[in-house]
C-alpha positions in Angstrom: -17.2 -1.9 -9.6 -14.9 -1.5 -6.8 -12.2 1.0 -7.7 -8.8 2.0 -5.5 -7.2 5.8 -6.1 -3.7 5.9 -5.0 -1.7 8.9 -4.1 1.3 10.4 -2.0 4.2 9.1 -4.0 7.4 11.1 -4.7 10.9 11.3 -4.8 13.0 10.9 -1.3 16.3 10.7 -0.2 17.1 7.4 1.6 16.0 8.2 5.4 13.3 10.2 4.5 9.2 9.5 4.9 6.4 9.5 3.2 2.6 8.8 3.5 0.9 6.9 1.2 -3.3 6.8 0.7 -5.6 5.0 -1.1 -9.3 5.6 -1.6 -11.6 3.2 -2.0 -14.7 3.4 -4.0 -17.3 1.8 -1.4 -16.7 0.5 2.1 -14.4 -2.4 0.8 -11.7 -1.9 4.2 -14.8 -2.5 6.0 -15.7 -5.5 4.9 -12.3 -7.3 4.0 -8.6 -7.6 4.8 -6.9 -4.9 3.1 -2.6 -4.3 2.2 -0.2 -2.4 0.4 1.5 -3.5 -2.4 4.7 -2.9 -4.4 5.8 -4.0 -8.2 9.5 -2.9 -8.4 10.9 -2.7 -12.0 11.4 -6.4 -13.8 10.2 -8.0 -10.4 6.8 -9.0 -9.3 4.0 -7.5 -7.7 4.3 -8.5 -3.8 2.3 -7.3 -0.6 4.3 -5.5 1.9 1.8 -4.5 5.0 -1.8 -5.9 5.5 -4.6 -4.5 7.7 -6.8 -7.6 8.6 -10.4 -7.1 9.8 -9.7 -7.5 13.6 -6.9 -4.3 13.0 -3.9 -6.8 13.3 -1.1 -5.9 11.0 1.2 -8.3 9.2 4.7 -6.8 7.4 6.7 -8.2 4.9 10.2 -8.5 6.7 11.6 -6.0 4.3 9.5 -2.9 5.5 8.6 -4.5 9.6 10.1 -1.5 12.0 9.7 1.2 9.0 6.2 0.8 7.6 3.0 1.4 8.8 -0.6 0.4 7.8 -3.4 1.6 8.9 -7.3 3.2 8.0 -9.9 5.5 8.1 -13.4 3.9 7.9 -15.2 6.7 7.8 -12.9 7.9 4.8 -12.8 4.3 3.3 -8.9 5.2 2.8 -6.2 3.4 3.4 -2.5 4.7 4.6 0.8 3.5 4.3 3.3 5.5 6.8 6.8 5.1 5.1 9.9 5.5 7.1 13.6 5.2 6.8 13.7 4.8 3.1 16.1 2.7 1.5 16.8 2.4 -2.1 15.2 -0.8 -2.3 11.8 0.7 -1.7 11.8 2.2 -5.3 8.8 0.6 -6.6 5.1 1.4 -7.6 2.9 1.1 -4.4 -1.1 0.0 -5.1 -3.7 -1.0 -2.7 -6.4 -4.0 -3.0 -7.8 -5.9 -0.5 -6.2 -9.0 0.5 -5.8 -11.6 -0.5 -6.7 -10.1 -4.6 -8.9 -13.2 -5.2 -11.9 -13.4 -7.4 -13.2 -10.0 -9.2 -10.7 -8.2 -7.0 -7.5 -9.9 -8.8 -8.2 -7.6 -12.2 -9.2 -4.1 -10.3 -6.0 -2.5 -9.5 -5.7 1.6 -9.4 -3.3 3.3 -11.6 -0.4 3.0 -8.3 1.7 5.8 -7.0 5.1 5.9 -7.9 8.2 5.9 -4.8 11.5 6.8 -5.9 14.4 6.7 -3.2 17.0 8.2 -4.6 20.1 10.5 -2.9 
């Protein structure tokens, strides 16, 4: 069963950066369209940067100009490059493929927690 092992989270001032990563558990950004989502407290969880096959990139317009997605193969991990925090990016980030259809919509990894906070 496809598993996804996030990390890099942490508190930050708003301006700072951080890098997020996710592991997958086989060679799942490979084979399908991959993004980074983020569940904020008492809203939804919504994708904010996706990695399609052909490397295009597609950003919520919240994060375009301060996020970046992108992958290691050979690592089967995938980044999220976090720039310019604002408060509003307080949330807990996870990684799935995309869209989270079929047996994907149930595996999600434990997330890794952002806090932007002066």
């Amino acid at each position: 069963q496809a598993r996804f092992v996030e990390s890099g989270g942490a508190l930050a001032q708003p301006g700072g950066s951080l890098r997020l990563s996710c592991a997958a558990s086989d060679r799942l950004f490979t084979n399908y369209h991959a993004a980074w989502y983020r569940q904020a407290p008492g809203k939804p969880r919504e994708a904010v940067a996706m990695l399609m096959l052909n490397s295009g990139t597609r950003y919520d317009d919240s994060v375009k100009g301060r996020f970046t997605i992108s992958s290691d193969s050979a690592k089967n991990t995938l980044y999220l490059q976090m720039n310019n925090l604002k408060l509003e990016d307080t949330a807990i980030y996870y990684c799935n493929v995309h869209p989270p259809l079929g047996p994907f919509a149930n595996i999600w990894g434990q997330g890794t927690q952002v806090t932007v906070s002066s």
